[in-house]
Every structure is written in C-alpha cells, then in structure tokens.
N, CA, C and O atoms as a printed pandas DataFrame, in Angstrom:
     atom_number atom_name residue_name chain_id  residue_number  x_coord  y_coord  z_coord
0              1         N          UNK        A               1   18.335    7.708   74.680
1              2        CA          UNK        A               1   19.605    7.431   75.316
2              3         C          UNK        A               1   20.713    7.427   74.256
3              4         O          UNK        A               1   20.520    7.437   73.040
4              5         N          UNK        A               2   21.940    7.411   74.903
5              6        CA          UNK        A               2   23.108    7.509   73.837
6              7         C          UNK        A               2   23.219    6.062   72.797
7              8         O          UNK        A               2   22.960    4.863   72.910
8              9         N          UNK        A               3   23.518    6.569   72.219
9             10        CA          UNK        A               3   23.919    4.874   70.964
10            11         C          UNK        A               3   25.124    3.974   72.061
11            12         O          UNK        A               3   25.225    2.830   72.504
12            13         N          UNK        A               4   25.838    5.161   72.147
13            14        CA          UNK        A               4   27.130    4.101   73.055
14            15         C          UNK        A               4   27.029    3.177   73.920
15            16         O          UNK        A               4   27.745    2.182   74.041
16            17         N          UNK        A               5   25.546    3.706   74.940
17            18        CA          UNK        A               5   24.923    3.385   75.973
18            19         C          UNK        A               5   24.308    1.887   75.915
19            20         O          UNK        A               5   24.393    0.959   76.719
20            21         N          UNK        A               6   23.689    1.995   74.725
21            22        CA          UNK        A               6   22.675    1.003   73.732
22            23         C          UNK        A               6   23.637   -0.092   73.309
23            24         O          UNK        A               6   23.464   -1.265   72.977
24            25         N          UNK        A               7   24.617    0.615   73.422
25            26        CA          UNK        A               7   25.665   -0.688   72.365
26            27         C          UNK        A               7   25.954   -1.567   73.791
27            28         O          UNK        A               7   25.307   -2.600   73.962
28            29         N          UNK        A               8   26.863   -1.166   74.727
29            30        CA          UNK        A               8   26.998   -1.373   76.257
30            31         C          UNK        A               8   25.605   -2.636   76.858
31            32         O          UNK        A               8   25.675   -3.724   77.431
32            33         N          UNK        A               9   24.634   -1.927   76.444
33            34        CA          UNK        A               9   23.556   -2.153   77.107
34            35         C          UNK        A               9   23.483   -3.865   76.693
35            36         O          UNK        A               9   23.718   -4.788   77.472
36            37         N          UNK        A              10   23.146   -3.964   75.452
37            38        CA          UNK        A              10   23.051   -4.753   74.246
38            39         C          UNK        A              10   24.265   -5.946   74.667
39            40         O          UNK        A              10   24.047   -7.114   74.990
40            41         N          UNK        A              11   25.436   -5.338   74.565
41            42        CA          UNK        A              11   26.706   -6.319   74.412
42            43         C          UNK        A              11   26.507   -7.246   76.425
43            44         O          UNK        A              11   26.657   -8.446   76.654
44            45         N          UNK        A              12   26.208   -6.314   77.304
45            46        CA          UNK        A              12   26.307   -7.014   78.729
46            47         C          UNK        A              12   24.493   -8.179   78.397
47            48         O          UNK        A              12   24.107   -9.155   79.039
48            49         N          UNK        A              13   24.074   -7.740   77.626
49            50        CA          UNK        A              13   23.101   -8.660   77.760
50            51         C          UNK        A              13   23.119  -10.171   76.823
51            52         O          UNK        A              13   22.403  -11.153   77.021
52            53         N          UNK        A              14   24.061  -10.014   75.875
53            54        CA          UNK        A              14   24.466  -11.215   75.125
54            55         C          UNK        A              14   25.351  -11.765   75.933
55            56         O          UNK        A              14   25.506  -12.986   75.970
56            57         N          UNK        A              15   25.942  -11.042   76.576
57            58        CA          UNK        A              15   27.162  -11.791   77.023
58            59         C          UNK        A              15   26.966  -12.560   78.857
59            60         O          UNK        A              15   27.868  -13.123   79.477
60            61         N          UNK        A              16   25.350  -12.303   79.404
61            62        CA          UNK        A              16   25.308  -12.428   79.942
62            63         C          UNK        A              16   24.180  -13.757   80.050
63            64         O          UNK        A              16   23.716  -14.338   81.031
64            65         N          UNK        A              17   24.033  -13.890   78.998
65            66        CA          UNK        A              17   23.116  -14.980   78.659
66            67         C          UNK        A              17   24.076  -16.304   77.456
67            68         O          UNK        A              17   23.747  -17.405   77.015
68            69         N          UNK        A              18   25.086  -15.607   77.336
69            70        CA          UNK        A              18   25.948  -16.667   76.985
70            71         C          UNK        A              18   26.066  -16.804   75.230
71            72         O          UNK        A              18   26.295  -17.915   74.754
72            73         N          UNK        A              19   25.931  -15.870   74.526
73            74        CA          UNK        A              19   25.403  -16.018   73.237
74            75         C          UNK        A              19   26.634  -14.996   72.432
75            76         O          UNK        A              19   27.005  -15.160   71.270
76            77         N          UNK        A              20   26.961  -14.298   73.049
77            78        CA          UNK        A              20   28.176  -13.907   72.837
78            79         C          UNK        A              20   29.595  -14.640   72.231
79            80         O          UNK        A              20   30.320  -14.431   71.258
80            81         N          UNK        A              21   29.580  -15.590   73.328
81            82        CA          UNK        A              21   30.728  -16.261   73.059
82            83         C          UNK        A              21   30.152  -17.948   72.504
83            84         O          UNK        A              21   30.955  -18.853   72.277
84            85         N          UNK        A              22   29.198  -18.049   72.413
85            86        CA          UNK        A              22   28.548  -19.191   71.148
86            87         C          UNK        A              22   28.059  -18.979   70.026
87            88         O          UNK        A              22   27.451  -19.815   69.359
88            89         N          UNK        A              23   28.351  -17.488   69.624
89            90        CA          UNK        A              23   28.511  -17.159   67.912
90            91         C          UNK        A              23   29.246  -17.318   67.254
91            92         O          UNK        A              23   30.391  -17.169   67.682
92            93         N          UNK        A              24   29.066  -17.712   65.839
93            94        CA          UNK        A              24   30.138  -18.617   65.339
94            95         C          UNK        A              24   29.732  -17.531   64.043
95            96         O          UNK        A              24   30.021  -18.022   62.952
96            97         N          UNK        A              25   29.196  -16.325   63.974
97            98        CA          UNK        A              25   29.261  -15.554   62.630
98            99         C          UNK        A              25   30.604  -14.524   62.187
99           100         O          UNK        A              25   30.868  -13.646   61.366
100          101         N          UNK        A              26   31.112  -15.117   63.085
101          102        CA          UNK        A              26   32.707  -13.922   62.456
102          103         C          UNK        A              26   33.642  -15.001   61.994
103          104         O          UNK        A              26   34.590  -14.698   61.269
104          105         N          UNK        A              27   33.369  -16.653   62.492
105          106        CA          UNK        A              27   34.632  -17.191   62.808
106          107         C          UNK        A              27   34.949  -17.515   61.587
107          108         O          UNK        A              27   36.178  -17.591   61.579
108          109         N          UNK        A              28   34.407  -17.823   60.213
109          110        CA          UNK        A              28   34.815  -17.602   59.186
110          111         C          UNK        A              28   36.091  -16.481   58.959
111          112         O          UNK        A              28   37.194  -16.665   58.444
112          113         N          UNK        A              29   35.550  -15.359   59.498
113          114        CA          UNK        A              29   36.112  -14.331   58.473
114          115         C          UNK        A              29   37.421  -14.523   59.275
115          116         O          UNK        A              29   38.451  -14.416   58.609
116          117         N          UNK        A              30   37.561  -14.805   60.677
117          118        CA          UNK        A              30   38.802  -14.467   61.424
118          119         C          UNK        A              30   39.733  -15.769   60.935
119          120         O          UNK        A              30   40.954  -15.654   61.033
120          121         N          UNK        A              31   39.115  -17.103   60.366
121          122        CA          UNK        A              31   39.842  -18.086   59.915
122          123         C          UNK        A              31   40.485  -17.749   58.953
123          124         O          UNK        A              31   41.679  -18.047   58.939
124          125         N          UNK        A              32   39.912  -17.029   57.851
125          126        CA          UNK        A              32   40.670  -16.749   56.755
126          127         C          UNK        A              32   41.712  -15.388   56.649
127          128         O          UNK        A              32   42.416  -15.044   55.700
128          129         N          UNK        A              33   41.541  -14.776   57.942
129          130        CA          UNK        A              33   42.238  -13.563   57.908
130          131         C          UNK        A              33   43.892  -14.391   58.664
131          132         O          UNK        A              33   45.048  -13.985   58.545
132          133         N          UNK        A              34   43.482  -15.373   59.258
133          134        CA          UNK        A              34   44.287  -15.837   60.230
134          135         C          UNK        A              34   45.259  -16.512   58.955
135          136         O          UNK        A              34   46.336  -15.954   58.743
136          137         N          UNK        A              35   44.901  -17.637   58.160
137          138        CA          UNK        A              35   45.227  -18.174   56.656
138          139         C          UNK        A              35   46.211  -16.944   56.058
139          140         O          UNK        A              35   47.439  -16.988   56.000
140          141         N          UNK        A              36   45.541  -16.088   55.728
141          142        CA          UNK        A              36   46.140  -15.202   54.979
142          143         C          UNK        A              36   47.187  -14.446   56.060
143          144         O          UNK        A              36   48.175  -14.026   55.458
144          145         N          UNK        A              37   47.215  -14.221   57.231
145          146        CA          UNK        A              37   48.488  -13.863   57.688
146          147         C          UNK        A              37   49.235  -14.807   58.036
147          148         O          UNK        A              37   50.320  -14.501   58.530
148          149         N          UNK        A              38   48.956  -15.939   57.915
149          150        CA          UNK        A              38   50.328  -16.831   57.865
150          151         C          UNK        A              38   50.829  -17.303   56.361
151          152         O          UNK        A              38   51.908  -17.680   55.902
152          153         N          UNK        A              39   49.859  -17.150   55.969
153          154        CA          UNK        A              39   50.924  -17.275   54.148
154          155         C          UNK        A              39   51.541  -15.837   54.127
155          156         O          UNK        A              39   52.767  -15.938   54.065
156          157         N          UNK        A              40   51.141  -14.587   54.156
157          158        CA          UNK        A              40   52.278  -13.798   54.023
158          159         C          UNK        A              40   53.475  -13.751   54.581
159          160         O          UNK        A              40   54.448  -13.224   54.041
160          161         N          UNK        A              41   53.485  -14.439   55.984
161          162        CA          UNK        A              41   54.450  -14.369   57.017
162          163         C          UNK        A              41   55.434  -15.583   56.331
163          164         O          UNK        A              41   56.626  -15.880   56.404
164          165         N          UNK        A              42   54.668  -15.917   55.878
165          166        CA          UNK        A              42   55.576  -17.487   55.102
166          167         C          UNK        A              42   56.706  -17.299   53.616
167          168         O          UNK        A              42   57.836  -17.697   53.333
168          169         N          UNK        A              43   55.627  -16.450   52.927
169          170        CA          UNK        A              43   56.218  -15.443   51.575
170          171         C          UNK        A              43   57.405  -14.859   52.253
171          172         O          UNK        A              43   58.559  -15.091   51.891
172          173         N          UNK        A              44   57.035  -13.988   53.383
173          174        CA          UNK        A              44   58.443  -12.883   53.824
174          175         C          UNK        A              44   59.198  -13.623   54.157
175          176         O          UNK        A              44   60.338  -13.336   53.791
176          177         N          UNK        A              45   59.079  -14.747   54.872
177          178        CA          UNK        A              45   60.571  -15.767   55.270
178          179         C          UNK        A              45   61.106  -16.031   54.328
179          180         O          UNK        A              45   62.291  -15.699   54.297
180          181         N          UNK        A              46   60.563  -16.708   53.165
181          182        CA          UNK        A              46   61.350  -17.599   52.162
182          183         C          UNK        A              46   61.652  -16.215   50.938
183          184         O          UNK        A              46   62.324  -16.754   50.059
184          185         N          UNK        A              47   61.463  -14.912   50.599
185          186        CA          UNK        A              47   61.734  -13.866   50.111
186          187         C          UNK        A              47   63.470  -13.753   51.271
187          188         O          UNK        A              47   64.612  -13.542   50.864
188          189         N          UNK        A              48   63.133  -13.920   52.293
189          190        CA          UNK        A              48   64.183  -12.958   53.334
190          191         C          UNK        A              48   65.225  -14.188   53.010
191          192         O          UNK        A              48   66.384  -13.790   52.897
192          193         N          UNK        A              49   65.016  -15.825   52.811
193          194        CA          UNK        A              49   65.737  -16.909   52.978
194          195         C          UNK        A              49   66.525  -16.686   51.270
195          196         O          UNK        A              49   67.662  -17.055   50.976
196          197         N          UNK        A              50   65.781  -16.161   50.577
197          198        CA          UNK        A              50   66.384  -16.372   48.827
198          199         C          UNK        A              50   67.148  -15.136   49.043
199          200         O          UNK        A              50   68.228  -15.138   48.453
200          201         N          UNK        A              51   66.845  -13.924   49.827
201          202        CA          UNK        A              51   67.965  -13.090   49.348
202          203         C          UNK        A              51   69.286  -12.914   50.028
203          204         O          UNK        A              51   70.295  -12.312   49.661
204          205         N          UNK        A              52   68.997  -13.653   51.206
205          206        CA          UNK        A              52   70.116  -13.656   52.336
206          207         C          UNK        A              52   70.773  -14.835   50.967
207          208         O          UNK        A              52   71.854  -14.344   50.643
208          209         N          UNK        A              53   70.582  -15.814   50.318
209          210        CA          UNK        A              53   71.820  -16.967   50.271
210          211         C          UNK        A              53   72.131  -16.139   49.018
211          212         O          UNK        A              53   73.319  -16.140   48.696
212          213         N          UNK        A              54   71.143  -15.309   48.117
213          214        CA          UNK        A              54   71.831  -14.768   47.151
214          215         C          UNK        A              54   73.391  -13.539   47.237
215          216         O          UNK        A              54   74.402  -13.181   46.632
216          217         N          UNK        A              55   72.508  -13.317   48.572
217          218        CA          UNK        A              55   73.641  -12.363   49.087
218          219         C          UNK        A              55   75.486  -13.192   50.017
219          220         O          UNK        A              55   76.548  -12.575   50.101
220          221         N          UNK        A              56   75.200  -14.792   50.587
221          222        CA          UNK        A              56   75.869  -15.484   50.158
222          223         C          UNK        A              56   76.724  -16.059   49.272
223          224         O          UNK        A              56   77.880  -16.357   49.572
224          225         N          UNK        A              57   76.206  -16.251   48.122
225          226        CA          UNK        A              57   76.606  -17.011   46.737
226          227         C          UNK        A              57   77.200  -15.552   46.261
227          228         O          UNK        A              57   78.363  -15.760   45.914
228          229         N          UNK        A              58   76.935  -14.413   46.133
229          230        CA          UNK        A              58   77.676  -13.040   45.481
230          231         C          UNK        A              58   79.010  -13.283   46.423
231          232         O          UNK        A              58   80.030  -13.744   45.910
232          233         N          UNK        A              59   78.957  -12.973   47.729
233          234        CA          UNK        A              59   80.199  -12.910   48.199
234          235         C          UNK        A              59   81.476  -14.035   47.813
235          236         O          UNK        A              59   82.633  -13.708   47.548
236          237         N          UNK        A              60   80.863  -15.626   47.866
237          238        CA          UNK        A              60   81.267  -16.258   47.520
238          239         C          UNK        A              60   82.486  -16.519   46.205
239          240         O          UNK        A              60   83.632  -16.945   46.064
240          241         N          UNK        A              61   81.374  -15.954   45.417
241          242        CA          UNK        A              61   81.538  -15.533   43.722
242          243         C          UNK        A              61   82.606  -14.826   43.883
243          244         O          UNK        A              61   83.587  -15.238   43.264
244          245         N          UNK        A              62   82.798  -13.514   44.769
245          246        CA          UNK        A              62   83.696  -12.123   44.447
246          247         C          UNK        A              62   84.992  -12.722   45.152
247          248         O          UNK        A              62   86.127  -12.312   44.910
248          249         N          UNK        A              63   84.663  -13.837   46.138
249          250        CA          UNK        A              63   85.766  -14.505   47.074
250          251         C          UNK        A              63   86.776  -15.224   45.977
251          252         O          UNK        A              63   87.938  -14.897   45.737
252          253         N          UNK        A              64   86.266  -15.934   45.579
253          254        CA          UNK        A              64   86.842  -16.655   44.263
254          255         C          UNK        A              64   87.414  -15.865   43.137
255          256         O          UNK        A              64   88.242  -16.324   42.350
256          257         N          UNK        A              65   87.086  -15.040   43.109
257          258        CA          UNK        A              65   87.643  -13.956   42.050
258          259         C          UNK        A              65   88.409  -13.096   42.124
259          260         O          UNK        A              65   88.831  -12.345   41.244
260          261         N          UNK        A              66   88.809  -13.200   44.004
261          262        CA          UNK        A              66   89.984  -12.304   44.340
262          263         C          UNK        A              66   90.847  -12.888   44.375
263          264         O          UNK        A              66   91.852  -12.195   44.218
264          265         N          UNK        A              67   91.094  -14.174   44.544
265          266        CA          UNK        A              67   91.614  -15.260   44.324
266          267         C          UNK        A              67   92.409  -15.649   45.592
267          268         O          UNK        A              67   93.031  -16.711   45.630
C-alpha cells in the first residue's frame, strides 16, 4: 500500500485511541521554539523603541539648532 495511506492509517489509529493528543514528545521542542519567538519579538520592539526615540532626539537636536 501507499506510505501516505500508512501514515493516514497509523495517525486515525493514535488518535482514535487517544494517544495522540497525550504525547508529550514534541512539547519540549514547541516550548522552546515558542521562548525563542517571543524573545525575538521582544529584541524587535525594543531595537524599533531605541531607534524611533533616536530618531526623536536627532530632530530635536536639529530643532534647537535652527533656533
């Protein structure tokens, strides 16, 4: 039979006996993938927060200097 078939076959029978969704062998990896996309998301805010006020404080600067 096809592999695809086998995979199908396989996945309705874990999931039909309940073992599917009481595996706990990925949840590691999805915890730390989850970790790591919220620290990057955290980096890009406070990157986006330092250059927006730098871009503040310049105008500021050139405001004062036009007098």
């Amino acid at each position: 039979m096809w592999p695809a078939v086998n995979s199908v076959k396989r996945l309705n029978k874990y999931a039909l006996s309940g073992k599917l969704f009481r595996s706990e062998q990925g949840q590691g990896l999805a915890e730390y993938a989850a970790m790591l996309g919220l620290l990057l998301s955290l980096l890009f805010i406070a990157r986006m927060i330092g250059y927006n006020a730098k871009q503040v404080f310049q105008w500021v600067l050139y405001a004062l200097q036009q007098g």
